[in-house]
Backbone as CSV, one residue per row, in Angstrom:
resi,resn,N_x,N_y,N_z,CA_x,CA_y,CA_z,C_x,C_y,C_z
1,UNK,141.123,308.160,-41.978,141.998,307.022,-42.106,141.377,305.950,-42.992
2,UNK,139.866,305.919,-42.871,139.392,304.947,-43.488,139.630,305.078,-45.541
3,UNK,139.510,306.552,-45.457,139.670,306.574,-47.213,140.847,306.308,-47.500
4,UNK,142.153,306.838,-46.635,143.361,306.367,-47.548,143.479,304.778,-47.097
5,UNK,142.834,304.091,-46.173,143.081,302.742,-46.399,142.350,302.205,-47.596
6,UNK,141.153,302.399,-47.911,140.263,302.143,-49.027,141.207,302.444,-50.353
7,UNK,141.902,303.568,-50.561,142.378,304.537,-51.401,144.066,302.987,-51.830
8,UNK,144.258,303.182,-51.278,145.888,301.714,-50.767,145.246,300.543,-50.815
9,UNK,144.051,299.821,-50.469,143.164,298.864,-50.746,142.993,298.488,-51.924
10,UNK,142.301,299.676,-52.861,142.210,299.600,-54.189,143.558,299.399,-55.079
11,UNK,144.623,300.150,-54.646,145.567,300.129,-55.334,146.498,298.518,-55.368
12,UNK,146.449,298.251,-54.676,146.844,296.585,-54.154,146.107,296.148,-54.887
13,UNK,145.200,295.507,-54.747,143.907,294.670,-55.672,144.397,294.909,-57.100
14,UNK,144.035,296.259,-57.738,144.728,296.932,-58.922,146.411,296.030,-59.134
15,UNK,146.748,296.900,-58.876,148.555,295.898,-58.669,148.123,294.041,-58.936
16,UNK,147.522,293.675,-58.066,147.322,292.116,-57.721,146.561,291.632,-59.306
17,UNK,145.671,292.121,-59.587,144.881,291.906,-60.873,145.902,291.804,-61.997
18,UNK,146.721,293.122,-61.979,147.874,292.979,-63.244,149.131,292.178,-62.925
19,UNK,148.868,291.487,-61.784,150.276,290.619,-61.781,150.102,289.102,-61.893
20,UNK,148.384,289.277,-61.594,148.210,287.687,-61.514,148.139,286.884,-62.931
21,UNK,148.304,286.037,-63.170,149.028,285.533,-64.547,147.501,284.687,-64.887
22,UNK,147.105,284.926,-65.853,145.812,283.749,-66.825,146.417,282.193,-66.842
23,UNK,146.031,281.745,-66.502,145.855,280.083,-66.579,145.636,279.461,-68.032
24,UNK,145.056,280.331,-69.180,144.170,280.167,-70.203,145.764,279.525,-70.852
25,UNK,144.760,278.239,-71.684,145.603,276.733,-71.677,144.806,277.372,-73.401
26,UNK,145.982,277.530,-74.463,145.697,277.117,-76.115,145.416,276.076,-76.549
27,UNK,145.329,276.028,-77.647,145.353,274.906,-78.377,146.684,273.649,-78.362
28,UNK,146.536,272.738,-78.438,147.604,271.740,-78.048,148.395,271.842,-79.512
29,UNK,149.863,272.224,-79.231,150.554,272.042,-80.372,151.198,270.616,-81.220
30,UNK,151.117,269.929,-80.139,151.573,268.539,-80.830,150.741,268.352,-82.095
31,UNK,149.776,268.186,-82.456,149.228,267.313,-83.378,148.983,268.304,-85.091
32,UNK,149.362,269.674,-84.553,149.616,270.482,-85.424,151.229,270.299,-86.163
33,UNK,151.987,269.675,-85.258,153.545,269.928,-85.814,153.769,268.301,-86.367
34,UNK,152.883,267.563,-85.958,153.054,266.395,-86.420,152.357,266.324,-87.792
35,UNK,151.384,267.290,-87.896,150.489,266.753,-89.493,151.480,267.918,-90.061
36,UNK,152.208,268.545,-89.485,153.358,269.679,-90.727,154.453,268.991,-90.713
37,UNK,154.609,267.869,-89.772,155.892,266.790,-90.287,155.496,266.228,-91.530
38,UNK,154.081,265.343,-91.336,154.021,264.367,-92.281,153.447,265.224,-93.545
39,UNK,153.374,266.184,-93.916,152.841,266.866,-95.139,154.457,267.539,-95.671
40,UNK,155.139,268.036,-94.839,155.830,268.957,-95.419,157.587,268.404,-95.172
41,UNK,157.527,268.049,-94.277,159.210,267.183,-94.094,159.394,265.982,-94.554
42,UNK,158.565,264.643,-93.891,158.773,263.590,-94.302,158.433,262.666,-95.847
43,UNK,157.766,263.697,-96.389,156.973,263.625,-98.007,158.590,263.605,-98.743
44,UNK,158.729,264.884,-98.313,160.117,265.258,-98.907,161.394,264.461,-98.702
45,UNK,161.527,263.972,-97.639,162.887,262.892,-97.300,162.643,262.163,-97.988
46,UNK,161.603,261.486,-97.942,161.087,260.027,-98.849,161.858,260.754,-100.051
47,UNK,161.127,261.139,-100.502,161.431,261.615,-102.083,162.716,261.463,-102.223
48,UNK,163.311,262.424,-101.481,164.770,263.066,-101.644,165.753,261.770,-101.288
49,UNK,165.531,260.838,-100.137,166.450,260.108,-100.195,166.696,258.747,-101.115
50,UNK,165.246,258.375,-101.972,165.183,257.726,-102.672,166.364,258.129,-103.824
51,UNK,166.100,259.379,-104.189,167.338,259.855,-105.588,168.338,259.807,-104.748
52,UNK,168.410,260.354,-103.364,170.599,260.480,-103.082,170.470,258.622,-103.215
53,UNK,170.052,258.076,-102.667,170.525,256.792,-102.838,170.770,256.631,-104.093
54,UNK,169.898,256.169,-105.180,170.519,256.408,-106.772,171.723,256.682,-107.029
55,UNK,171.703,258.391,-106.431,172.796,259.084,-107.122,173.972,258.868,-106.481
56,UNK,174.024,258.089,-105.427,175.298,257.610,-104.768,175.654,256.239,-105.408
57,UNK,174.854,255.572,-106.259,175.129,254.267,-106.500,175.590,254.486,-108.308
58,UNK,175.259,255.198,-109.208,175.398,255.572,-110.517,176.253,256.599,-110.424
59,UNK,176.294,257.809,-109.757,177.302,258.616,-110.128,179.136,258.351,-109.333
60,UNK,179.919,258.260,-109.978,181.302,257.971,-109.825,181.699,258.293,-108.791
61,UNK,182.464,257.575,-107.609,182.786,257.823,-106.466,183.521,258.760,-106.631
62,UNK,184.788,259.027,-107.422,185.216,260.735,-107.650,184.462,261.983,-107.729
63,UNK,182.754,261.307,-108.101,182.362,262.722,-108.839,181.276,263.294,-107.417
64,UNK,181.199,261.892,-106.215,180.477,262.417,-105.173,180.557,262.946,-104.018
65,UNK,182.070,262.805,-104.171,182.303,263.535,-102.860,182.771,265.491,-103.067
66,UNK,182.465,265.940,-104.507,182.145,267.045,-104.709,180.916,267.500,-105.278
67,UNK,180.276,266.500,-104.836,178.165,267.140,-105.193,177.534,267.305,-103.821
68,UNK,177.062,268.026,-103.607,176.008,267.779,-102.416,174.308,267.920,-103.355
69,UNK,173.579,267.352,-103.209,171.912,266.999,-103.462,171.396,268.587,-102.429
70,UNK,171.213,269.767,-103.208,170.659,270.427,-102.694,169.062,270.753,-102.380
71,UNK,168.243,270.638,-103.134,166.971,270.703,-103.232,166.413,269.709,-104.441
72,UNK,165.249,269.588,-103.987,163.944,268.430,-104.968,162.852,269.486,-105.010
73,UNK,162.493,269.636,-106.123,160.948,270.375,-106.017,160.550,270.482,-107.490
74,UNK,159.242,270.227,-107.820,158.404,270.133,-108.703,159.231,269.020,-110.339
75,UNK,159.923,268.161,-109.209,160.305,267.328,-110.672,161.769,267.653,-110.841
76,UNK,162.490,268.665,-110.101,163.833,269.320,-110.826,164.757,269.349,-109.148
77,UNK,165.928,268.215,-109.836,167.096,268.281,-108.444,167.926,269.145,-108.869
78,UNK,168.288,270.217,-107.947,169.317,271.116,-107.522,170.577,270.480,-107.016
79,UNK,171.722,270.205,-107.482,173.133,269.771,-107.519,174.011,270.922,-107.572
80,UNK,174.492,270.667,-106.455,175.726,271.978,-106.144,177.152,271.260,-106.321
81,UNK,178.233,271.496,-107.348,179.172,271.109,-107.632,180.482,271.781,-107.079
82,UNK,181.272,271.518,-106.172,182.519,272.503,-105.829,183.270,273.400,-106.361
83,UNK,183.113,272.555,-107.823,184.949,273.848,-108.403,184.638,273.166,-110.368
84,UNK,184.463,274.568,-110.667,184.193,274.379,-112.352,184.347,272.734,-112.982
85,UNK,185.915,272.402,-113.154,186.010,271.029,-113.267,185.414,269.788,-113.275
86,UNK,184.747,269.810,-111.884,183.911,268.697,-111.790,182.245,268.933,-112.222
87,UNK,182.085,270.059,-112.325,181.067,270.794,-112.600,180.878,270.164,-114.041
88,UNK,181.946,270.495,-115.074,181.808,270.095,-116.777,182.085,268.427,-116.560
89,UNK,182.560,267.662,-115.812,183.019,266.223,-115.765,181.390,265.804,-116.059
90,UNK,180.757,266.020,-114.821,179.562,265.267,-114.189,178.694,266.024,-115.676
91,UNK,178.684,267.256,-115.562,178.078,267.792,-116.983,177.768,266.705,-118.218
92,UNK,179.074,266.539,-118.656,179.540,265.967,-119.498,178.628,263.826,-119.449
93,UNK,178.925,263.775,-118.076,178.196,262.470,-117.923,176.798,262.194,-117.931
94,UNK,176.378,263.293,-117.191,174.711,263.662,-117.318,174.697,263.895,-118.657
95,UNK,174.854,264.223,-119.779,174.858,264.120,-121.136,174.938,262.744,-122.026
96,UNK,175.813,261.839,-121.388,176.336,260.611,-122.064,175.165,259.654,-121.920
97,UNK,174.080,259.660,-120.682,173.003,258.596,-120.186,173.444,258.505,-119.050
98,UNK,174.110,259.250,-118.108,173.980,258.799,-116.910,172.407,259.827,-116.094
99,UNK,172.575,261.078,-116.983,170.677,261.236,-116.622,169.995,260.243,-117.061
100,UNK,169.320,260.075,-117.956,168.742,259.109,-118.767,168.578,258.089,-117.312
101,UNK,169.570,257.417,-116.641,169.771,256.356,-116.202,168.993,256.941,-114.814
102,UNK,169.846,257.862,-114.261,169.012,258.449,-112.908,167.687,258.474,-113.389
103,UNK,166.943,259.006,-114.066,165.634,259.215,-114.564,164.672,258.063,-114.396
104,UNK,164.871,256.996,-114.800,164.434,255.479,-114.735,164.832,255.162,-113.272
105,UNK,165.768,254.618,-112.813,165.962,254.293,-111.302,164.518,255.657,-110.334
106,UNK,164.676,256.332,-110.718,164.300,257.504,-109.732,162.669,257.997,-110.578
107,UNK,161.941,256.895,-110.922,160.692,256.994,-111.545,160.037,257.888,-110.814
108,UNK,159.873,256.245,-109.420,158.708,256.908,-108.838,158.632,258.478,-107.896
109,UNK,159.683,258.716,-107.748,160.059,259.980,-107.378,159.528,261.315,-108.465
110,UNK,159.581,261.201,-109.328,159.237,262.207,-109.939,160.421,262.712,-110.565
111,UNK,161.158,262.457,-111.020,163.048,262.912,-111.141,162.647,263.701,-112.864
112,UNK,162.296,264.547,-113.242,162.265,265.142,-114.308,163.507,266.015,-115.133
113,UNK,164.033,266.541,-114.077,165.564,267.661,-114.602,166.473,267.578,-113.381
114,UNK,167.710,267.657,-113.991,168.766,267.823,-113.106,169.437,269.248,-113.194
115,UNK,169.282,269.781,-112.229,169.997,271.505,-112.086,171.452,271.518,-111.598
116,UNK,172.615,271.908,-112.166,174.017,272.105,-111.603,173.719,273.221,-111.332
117,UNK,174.440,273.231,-110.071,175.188,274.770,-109.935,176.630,274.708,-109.106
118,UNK,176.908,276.194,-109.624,178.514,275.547,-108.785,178.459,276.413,-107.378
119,UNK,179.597,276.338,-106.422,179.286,276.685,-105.158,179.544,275.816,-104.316
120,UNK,179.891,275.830,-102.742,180.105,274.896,-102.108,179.270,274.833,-100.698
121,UNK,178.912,273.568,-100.479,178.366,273.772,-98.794,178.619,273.435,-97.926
122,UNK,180.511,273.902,-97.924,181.562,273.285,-96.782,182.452,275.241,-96.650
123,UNK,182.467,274.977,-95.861,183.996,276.490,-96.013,185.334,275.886,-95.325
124,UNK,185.921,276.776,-96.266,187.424,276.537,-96.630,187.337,274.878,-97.171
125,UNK,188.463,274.491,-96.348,188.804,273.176,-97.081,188.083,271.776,-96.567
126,UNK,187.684,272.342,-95.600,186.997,271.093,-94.663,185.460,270.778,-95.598
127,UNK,185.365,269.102,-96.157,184.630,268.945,-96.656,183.733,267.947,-96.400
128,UNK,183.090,268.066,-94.754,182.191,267.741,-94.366,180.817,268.045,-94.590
129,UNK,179.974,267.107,-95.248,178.586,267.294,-95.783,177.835,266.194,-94.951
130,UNK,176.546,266.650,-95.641,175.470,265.541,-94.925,175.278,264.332,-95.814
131,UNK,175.393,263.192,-95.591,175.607,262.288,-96.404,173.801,261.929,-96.315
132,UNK,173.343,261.155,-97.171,171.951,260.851,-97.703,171.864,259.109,-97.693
């Protein structure tokens, strides 16, 4: 009797060992997600909302509620335009000095090139965006 209690003894313990859960405490994540805020998100808002402001104040209230400010990176804004039309309008103005003009307002930013593309970042007709 004594071995199969020993024998059921062991096996419990066994069992108990693989169920009991580690305590073992990582590294604290806060101060990791906060220095990848301030390096990698908030660098970028700065940047980025400095030009939407600009570009909400120089480009034509007709011509902004079919742009959305898609990306900033290395000097060059990404502008997504809705529907061909406004695409050659704003074209056409970014040609005349209204780049030129963004360029100066939007120094310290780094504002080097402006990228169109066409495409939209609403579906169907509903043309709710993120305003800047």
């Amino acid at each position: 009797m004594s071995v199969a209690s020993s024998g059921s003894s062991d096996e419990l313990q066994r069992l108990a060992r693989h169920k009991r859960r580690s305590n073992e405490v990582g590294v604290a994540l806060g101060p990791e997600m906060i220095s990848f805020f301030k390096h990698a998100v908030e660098k970028r808002h700065t940047k980025l909302s400095k030009i939407a402001e600009c570009w909400g104040v120089l480009v034509p209230e007709t011509l902004v509620d079919h742009c959305s400010l898609e990306s900033f990176s290395r000097g060059s804004l990404t502008v997504i335009v809705d529907s061909s039309s406004h695409l050659y309008e704003l074209k056409q103005l970014l040609l005349a000095g209204l780049q030129q003009q963004l360029f100066l307002a939007c120094k310290s930013t780094g504002l080097k090139k402006i990228n169109l593309r066409p495409g939209r970042w609403y579906e169907g007709d509903n043309r709710h965006k993120l305003r800047f």
